[in-house]
C-alpha positions in Angstrom: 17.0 4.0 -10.0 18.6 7.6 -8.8 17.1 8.5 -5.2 14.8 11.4 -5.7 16.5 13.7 -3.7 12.8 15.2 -1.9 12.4 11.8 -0.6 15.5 12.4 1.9 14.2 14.4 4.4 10.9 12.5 4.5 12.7 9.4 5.6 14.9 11.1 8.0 11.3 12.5 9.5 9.8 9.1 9.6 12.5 8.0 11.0 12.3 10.3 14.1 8.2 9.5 14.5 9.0 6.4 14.7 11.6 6.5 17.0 9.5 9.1 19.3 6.7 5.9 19.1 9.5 3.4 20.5 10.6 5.7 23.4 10.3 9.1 25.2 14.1 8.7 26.2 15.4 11.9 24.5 18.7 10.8 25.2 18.3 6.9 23.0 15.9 9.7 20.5 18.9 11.5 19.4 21.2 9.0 19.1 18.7 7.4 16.9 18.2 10.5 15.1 22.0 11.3 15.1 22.4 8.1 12.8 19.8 8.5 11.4 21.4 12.0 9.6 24.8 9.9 9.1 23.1 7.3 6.9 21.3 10.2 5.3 23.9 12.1 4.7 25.9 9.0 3.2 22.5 8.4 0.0 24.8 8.3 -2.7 26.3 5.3 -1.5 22.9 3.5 -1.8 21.4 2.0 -5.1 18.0 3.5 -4.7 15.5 4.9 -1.8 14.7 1.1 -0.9 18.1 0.6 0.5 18.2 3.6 2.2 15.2 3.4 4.1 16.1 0.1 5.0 19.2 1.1 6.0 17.2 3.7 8.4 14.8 1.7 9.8 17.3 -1.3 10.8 18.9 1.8 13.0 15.8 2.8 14.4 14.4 -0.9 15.1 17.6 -1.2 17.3 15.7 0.8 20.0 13.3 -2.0 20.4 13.5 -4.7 17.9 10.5 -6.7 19.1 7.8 -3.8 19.1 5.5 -2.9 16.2 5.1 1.2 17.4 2.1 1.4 15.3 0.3 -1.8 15.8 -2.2 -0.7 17.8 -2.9 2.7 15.6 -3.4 -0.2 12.9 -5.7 -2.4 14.9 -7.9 0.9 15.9 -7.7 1.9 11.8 -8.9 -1.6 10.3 -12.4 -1.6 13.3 -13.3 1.7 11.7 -12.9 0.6 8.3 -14.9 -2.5 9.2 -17.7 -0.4 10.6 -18.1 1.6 7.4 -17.2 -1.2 5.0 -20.7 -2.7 4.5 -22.1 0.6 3.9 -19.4 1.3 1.4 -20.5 -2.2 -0.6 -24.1 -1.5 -0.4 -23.4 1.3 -2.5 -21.5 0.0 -4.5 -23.9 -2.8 -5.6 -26.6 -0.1 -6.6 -24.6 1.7 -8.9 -24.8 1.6 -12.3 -21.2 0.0 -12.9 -20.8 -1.8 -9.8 -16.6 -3.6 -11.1 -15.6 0.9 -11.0 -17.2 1.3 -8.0 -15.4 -1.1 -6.5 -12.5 0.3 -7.7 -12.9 3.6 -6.4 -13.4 1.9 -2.8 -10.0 0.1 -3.2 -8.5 3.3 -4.6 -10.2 5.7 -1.6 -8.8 3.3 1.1 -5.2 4.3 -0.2 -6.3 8.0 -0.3 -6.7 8.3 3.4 -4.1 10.0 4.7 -3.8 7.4 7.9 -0.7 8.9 9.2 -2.6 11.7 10.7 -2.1 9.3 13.7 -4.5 9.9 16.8 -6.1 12.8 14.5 -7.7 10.1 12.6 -11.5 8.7 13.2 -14.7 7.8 11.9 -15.7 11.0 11.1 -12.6 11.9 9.3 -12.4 8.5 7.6 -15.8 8.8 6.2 -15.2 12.2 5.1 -12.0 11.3 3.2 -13.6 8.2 2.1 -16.2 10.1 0.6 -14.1 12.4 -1.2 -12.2 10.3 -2.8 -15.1 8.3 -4.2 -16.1 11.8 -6.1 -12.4 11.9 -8.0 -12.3 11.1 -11.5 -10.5 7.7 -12.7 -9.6 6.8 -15.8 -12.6 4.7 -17.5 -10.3 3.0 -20.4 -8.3 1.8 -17.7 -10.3 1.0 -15.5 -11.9 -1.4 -18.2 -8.6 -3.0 -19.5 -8.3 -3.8 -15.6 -11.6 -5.6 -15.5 -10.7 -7.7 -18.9 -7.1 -8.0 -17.7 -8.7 -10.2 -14.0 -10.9 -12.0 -16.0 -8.6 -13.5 -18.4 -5.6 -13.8 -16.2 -4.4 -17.2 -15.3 -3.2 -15.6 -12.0 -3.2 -12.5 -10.3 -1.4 -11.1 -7.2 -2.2 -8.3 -5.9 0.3 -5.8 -3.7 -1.3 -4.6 -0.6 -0.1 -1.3 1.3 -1.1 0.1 4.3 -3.8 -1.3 7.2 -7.5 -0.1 7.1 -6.7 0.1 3.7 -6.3 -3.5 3.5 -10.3 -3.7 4.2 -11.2 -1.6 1.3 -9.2 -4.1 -0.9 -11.5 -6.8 0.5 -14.4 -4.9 -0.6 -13.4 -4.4 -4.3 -11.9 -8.5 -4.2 -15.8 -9.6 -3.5 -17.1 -7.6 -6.0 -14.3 -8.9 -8.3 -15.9 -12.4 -7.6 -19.6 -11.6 -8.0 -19.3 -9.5 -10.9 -16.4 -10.3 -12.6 -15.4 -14.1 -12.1 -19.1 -14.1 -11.5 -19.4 -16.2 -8.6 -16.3 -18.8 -9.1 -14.1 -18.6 -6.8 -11.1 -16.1 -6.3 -8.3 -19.6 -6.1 -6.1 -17.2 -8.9 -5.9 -14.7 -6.7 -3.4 -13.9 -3.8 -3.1 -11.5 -1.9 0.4 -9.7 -0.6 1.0 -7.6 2.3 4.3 -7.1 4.1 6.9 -9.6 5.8 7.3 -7.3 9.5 6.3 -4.0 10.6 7.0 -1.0 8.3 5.4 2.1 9.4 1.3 1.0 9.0 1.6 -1.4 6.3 -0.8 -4.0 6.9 1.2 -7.5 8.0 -0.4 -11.1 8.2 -2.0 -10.2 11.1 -4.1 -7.4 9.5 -4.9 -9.8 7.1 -6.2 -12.4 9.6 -8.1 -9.8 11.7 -10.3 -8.5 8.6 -10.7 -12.0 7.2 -8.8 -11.7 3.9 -7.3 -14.9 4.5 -10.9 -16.2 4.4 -11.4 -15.0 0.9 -8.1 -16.0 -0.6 -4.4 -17.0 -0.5 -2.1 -14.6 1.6 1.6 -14.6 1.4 4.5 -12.0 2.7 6.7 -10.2 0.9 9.2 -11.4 3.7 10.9 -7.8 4.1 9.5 -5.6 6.5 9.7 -3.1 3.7 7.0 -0.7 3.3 7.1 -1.8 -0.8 8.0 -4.7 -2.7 11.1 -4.1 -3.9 12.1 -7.4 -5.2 16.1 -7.3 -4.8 14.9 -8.0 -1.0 11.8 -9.9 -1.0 11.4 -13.5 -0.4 11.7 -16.5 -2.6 8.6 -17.2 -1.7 6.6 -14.1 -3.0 9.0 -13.5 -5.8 7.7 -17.2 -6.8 4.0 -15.7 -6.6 5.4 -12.7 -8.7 7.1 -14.8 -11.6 3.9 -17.0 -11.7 1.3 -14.2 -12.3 0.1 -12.9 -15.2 -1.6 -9.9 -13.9 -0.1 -7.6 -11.1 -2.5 -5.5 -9.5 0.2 -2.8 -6.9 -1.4 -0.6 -4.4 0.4 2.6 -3.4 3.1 4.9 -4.0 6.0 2.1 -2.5 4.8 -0.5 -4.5 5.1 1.8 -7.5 8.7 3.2 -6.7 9.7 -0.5 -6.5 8.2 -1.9 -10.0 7.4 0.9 -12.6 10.7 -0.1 -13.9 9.6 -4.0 -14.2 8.8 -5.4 -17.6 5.2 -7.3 -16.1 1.8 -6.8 -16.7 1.0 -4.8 -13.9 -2.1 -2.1 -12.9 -0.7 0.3 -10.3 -3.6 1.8 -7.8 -2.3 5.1 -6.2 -3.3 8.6 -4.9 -0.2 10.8 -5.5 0.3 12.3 -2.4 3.7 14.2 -3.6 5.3 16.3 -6.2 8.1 13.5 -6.3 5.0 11.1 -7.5 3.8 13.5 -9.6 7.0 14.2 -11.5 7.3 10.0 -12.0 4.1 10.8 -14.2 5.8 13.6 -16.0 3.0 16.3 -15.1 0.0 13.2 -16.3 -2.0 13.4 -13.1 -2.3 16.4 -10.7 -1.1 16.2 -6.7 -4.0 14.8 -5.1 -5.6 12.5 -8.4 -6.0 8.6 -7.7 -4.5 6.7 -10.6 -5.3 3.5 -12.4 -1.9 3.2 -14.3 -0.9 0.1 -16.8 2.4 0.0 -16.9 4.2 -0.3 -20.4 5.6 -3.8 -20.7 
């Protein structure tokens, strides 16, 4: 897939927030940086965006190879979402379709826009939260997903980002009371990523909010903020061969598999023109999506 070129400059800035979370040397910052613009500069040599972020973050992770800069932001982000989840299923269990509901819960946890960093709190979250539960999805959709998890042999489903992660939870319970109703979720497992990458949620997200509890977690064993498959693990791409039914959360996951020939529903909020134009004018900038992809 040709790098989009608007998706450049966005990794070089990542690159330098993340850097400015590993150090406040400005001296190791700019050499960071400075690399940072040579592997830029250098995008045509790479197959797709995957390989050049990768390619960017390895340089970046050489300031401090052991450190996760935003773990803590993603510990602080997954006790709010705890707080408010409960509240968030209540409601959902008194609505009149309680399966879209759900949905929209999964789907507003990837709306948040969680890299507002220290900006971000309860107040916000609820606010964005709440929001997003008022945007339109699409209803046919949303019902082939429903029929699509209950006749599926096995599902996995493609996590994104921390906090998030909780919401996903949420709509996975209500999965088992009202669509399995009440067996248990063993066909389900659940991915998130194989290291740090930016505030994708990692095992340990997973363990803190108790999704391991609920069902089976695996890695994608890349510390990738996506599952691009060229670089994921036997392991997952195992889980990915096996299933039936792929159920991707976020704009990375889509980049890495709208091309793949697989039964898959992608859950996103297009945060970019870039995503927008992938959609060729479909949704608007700022619509969550419930998109089955064409196999």
């Amino acid at each position: 897939m040709k790098i989009p070129i608007d998706c450049i400059p966005c990794q070089v800035r990542q690159s330098l927030v993340t850097a400015k979370k590993l150090t406040v040397d400005e001296s190791v910052i700019s050499g960071s940086l400075r690399e940072t613009l040579n592997i830029a500069s250098s995008f045509e040599s790479h197959e797709n965006v995957f390989s050049l972020y990768y390619e960017m973050a390895e340089n970046v992770r050489k300031i401090n190879p052991l450190w996760d800069p935003y773990k803590e932001f993603k510990k602080d982000f997954n006790e709010i979402c705890l707080k408010i989840a409960p509240k968030l299923k209540t409601d959902a269990y008194l609505s009149e379709d309680i399966f879209t509901a759900g949905l929209k819960i999964a789907l507003a946890g990837n709306a948040i826009d969680v890299m507002q960093g220290s900006l971000l709190n309860e107040d916000i979250l609820i606010d964005s939260v709440e929001k997003s539960l008022l945007l339109n999805i699409n209803t046919d959709t949303a019902e082939q997903l429903k029929n699509n998890i209950l006749n599926a042999k096995k599902i996995l489903f493609i996590g994104d980002n921390a906090g998030e992660i909780v919401f996903d939870r949420v709509f996975l319970e209500i999965i088992h009371d009202t669509v399995l109703r009440g067996h248990a979720l063993d066909k389900i497992t659940y991915s998130v990523r194989g290291g740090p990458a930016l505030n994708d949620s990692t095992m340990d997200d997973a363990v803190m909010i108790g999704m391991d509890k609920l069902v089976k977690i695996v890695t994608t064993g890349i510390n990738l903020p996506a599952a691009y498959l060229p670089l994921c693990s036997e392991e997952f791409r195992k889980e990915y061969d096996d299933s039936d039914l792929i159920i991707a959360k976020g704009q990375g996951n889509y980049e890495a598999l709208f091309e793949e020939k697989k039964n898959i529903f992608f859950l996103l909020k297009l945060k970019c023109e870039t995503f927008v134009n992938f959609f060729n004018g479909k949704h608007s900038l700022g619509a969550v999506v419930v998109e089955h992809a064409n196999i």
